[in-house]
C-alpha atoms as a printed R data frame, in Angstrom:
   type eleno elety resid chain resno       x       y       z
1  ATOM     1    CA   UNK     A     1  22.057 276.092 176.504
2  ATOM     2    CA   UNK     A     2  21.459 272.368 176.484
3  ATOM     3    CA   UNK     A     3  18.790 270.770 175.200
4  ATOM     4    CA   UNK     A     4  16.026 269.587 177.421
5  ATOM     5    CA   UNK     A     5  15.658 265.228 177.507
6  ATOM     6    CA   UNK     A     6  11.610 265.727 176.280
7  ATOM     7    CA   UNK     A     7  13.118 268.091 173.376
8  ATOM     8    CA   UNK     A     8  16.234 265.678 172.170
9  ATOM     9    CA   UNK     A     9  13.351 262.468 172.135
10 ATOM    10    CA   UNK     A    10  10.373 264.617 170.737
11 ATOM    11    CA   UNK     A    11  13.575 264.869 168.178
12 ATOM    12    CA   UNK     A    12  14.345 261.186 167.724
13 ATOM    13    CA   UNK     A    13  10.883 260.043 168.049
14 ATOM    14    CA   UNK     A    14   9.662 262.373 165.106
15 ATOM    15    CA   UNK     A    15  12.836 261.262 162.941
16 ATOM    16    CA   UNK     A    16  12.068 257.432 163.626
17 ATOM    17    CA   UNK     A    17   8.394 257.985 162.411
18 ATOM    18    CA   UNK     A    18   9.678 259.713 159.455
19 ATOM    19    CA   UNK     A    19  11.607 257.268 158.652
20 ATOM    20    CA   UNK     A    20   9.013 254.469 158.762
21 ATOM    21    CA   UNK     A    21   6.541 256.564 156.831
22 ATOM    22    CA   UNK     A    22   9.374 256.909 154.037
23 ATOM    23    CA   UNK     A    23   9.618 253.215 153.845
24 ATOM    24    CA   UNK     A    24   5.812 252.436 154.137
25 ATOM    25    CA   UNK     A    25   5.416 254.781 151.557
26 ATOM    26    CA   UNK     A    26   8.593 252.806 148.833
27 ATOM    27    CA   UNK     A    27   6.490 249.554 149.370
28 ATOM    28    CA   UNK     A    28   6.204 248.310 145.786
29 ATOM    29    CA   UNK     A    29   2.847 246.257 145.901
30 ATOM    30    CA   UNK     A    30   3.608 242.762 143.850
31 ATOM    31    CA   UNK     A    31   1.849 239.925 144.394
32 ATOM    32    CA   UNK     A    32   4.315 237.909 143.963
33 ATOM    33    CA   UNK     A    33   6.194 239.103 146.995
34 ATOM    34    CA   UNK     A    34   4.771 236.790 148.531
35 ATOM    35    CA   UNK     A    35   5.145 233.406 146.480
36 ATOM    36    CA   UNK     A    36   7.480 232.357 149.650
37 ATOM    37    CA   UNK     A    37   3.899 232.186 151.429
38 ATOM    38    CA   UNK     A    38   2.705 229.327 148.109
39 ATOM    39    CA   UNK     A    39   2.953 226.467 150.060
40 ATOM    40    CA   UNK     A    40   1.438 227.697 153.636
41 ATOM    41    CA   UNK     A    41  -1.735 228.821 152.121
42 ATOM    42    CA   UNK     A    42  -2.305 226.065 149.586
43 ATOM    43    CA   UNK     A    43  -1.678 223.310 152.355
44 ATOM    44    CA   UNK     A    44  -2.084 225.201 155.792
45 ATOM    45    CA   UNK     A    45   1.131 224.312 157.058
46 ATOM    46    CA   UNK     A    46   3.105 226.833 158.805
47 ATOM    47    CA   UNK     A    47   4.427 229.867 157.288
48 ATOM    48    CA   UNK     A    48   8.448 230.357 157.017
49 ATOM    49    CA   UNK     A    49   9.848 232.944 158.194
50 ATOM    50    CA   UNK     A    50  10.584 234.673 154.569
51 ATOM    51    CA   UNK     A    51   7.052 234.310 154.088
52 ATOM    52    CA   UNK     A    52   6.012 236.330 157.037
53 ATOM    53    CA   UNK     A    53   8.584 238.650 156.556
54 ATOM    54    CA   UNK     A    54   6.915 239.166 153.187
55 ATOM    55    CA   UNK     A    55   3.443 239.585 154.447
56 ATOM    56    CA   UNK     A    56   4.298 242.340 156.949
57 ATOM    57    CA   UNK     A    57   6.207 243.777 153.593
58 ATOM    58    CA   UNK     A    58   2.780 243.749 151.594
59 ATOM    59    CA   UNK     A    59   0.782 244.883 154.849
60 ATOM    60    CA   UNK     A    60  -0.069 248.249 153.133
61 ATOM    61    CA   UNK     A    61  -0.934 245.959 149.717
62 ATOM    62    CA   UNK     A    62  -3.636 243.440 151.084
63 ATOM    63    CA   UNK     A    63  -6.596 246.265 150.843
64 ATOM    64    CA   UNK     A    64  -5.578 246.628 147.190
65 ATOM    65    CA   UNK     A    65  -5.698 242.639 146.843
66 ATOM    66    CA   UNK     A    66  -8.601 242.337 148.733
67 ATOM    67    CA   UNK     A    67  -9.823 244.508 146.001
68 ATOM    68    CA   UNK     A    68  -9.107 242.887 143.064
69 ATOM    69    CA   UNK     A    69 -11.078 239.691 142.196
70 ATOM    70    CA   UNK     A    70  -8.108 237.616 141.140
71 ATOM    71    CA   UNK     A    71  -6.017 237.990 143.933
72 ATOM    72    CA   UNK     A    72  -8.926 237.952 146.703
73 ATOM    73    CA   UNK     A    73  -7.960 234.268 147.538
74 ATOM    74    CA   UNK     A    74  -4.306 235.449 148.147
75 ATOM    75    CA   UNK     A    75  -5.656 237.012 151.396
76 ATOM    76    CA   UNK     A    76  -9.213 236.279 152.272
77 ATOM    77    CA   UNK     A    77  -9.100 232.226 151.783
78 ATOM    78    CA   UNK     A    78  -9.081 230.073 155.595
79 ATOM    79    CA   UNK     A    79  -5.074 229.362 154.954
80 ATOM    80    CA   UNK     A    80  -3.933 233.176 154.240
81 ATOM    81    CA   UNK     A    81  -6.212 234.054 157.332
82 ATOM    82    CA   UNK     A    82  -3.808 231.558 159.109
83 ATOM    83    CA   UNK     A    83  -1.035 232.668 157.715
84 ATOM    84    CA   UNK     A    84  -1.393 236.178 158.171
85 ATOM    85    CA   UNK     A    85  -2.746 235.291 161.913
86 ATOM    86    CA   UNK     A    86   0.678 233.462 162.507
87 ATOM    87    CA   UNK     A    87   2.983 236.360 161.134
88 ATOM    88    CA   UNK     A    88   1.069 238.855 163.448
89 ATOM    89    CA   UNK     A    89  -0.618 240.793 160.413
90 ATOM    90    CA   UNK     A    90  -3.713 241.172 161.038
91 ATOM    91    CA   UNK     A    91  -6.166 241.123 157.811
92 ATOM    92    CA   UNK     A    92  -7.353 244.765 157.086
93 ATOM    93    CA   UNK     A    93 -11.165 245.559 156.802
94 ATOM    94    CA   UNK     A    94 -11.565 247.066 153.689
């Protein structure tokens, strides 16, 4: 019997979203992941593209920065908003 389209992509759909959970999930959250992003929000200029491949990195992270009064800056100040903004990460509501 061969296996229906719908069953072989319910299939590869279910292992893709396993797999991105998984790696969600092995995000180590470290601040300074995202020291490549220094310069952008200290100065506003635009953010490299290590630094927004950092930022979508630490996207499961910012709540917990948000969170903690030293590193609120890191992701609330005008600049991060920018930079965040320009790498397509949208800043969580906590």
């Amino acid at each position: 019997m061969k296996p229906s389209y719908v069953a072989v992509f319910a299939m590869v759909l279910v292992l893709v979203l396993g797999y991105e959970a998984e790696v969600s999930l092995a995000v180590t959250c470290s601040p300074t992941e995202l020291s490549p992003c220094v310069g952008a929000v200290t100065s506003g200029t635009r953010p490299s593209k290590l630094c927004c491949t950092r930022v979508k990195e630490q996207k499961p992270c910012l709540c917990q920065y948000i969170k903690d009064p030293s590193l609120k800056k890191l992701v609330t100040s005008p600049n991060a908003k920018k930079v965040a903004s320009t790498c397509g990460v949208p800043i969580p509501k906590c």
